[in-house]
N, C-alpha and C positions, 0 to 999 in steps of 0.2 A: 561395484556397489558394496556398500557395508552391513550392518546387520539388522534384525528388526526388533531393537530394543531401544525403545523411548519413553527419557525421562523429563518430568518439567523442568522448563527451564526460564531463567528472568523471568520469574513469578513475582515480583513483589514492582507493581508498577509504580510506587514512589522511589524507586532506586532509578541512577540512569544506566544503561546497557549499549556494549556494541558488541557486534560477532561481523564476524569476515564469514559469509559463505561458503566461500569457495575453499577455506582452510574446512570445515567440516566435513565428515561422512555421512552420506546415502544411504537412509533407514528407510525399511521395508514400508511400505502402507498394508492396511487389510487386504487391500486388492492388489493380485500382482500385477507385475511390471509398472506400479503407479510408486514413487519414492520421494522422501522429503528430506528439508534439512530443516528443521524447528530454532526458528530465533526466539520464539516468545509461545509457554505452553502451558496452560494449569488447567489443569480437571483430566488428565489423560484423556483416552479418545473422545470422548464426552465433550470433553470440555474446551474451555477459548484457545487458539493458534496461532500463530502468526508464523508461514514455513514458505520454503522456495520448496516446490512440486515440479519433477517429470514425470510426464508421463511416456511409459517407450512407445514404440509404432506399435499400432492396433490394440494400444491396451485402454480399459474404461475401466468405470467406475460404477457401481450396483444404484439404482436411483437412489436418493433418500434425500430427505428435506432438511431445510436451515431452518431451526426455530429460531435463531437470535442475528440469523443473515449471515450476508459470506461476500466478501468481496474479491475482485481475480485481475491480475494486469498479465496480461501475456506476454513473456517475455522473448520467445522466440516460438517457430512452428505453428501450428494452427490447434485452437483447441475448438471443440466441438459439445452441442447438446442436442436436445430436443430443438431447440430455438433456433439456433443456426449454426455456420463456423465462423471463430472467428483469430483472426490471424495475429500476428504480433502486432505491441500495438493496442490492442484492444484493452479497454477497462469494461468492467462488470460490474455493479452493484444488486444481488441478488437479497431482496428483501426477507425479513421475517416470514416462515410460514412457506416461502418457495419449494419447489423441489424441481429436480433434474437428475436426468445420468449421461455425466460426463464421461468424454471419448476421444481419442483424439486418431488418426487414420495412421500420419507420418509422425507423429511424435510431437513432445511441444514441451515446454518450462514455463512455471507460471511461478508467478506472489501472489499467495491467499492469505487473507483474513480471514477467522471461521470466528461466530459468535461472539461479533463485538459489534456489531449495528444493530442492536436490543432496539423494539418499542415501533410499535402499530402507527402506519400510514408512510411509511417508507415508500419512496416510489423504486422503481427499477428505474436502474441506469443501463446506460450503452452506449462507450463515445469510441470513435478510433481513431487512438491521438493523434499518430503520423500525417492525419488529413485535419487536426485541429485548429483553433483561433488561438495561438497566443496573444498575450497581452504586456504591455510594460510592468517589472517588476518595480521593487523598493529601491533597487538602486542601478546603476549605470552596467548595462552589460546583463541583466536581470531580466527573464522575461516566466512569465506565468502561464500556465493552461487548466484553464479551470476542470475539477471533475467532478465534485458532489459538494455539496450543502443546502438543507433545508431549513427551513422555522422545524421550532421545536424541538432540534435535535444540536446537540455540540460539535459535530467532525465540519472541519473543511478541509478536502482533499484535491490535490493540485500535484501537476508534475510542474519540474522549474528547470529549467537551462540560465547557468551561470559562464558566462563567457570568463575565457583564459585572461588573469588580472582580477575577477570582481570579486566584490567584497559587501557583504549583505549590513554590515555594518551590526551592531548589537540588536536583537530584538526580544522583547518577552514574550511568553507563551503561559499565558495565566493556566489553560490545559494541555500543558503540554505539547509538545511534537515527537514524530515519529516520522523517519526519511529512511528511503535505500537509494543508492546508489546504481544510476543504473547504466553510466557508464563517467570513463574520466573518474579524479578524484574529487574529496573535496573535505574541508578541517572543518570542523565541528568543533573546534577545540581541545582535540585530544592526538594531533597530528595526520597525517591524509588517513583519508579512508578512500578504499578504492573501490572498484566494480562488483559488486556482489553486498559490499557493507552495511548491515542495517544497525541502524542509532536510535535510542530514545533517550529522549530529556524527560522528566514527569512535571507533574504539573507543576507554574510558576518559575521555569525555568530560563535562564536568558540566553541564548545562545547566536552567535557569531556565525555566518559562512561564509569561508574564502575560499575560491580556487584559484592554483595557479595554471591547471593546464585547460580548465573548462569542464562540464561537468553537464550530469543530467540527470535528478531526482524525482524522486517518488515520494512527496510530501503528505501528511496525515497532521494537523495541528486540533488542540481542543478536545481530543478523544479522552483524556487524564485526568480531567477534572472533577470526577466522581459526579457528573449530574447526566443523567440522560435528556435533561431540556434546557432551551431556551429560550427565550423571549424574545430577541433578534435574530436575523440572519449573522454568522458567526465573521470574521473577518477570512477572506481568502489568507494562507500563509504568504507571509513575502511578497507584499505589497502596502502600500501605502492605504491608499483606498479600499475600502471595505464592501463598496458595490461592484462594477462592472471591467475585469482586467482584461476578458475575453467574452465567451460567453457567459452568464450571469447565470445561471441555473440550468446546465445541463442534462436532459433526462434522455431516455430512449431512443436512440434512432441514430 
């Protein structure tokens, strides 16, 4: 592991950004044996995040609360709370105002978001994708799995599986998107990005997705556009249809 010295970083969310995870190092968290690699950071510990987190075997985390919410995909091992465990696989959306102390028994790697899901009546989410409803994407070879969107609020969050050949063909993103890669490659227009790779476009962006050997993403569209509301439900990323590609409004359970 590396050292415990963390700076912000891709701070200015009109700019676009990508990091390769796996090329960075393993910085300490407060709590030992818990470590991160920060793609997206400003306000230091305080402040908004967006990092890949291990945690080693038997190590947790001291309770405390999200006032501006926190989001978690587990990317391998089982992570654990108050609430339940839950295994790779699983998405999290921990509301405003929540608290927890996370733990994990054998170890686990997550993607958090910390204090970017601002603003009262958030519900809690809880889906585990491996057993989800995909749905047809935008183009041939495209398919969708819905995971958060509500009225009132701008994110729609979806994982996408792009089969070997497919081609998303141009799309705009009035706020933005934000994708990782969570396995296979995939071009974004800046040549492959591979397994670990987290990308943002900001808001108004047009971007392109091809893979050629197949692929499977962590998509976040909408988040960039400086409003925290809405007036409609927002469009799923990477589809056509704006309503139902799987499940329609996944929450809890």
């Amino acid at each position: 592991m590396g050292d415990d010295t963390v700076q912000d970083v891709n701070t200015d969310i009109t700019q676009p950004a990508r990091v390769d995870s796996r090329a960075r190092e393993w910085i300490a968290s407060p709590s030992p044996g818990v470590w991160r690699k920060p793609l997206y950071r400003t306000g230091g510990e305080s402040g908004r995040a967006t990092s890949i987190v291990v945690y080693e075997p038997g190590s947790r985390f001291p309770s405390h609360a999200h006032p501006e919410g926190e989001e978690i995909l587990v990317l391998s091992g089982v992570f654990s709370d108050e609430t339940g465990d839950y295994p790779a696989g699983s998405y999290l959306l921990n509301p405003p105002g929540s608290r927890h102390a996370p733990r994990t028994e054998d170890g686990c790697e997550l993607f958090v978001k910390l204090r970017q899901y601002a603003g009262s009546g958030r519900r809690q989410v809880c889906i585990q994708t491996r057993s989800g409803e995909w749905g047809p994407g935008c183009a041939p070879g495209v398919e969708v799995l819905p995971l958060y969107r509500q009225h009132g609020f701008p994110e729609a969050t979806a994982l996408a599986r792009l089969a070997a050949g497919s081609d998303t063909g141009t799309r705009d993103f009035a706020g933005g998107l934000e994708l990782l890669v969570l396995s296979g490659s995939v071009d974004a227009g800046e040549g492959a990005c591979g397994e670990g790779t987290w990308v943002r476009r900001p808001a108004g962006a047009r971007v392109r997705l091809r893979s050629a050997e197949g692929c499977r993403l962590y998509l976040c569209a909408g988040a960039l556009a400086g409003s925290d509301s809405v007036d409609v439900l927002p469009e799923w990323p990477l589809t056509e249809d704006p309503g139902r590609p799987g499940r329609q409004d996944p929450g809890r359970g």
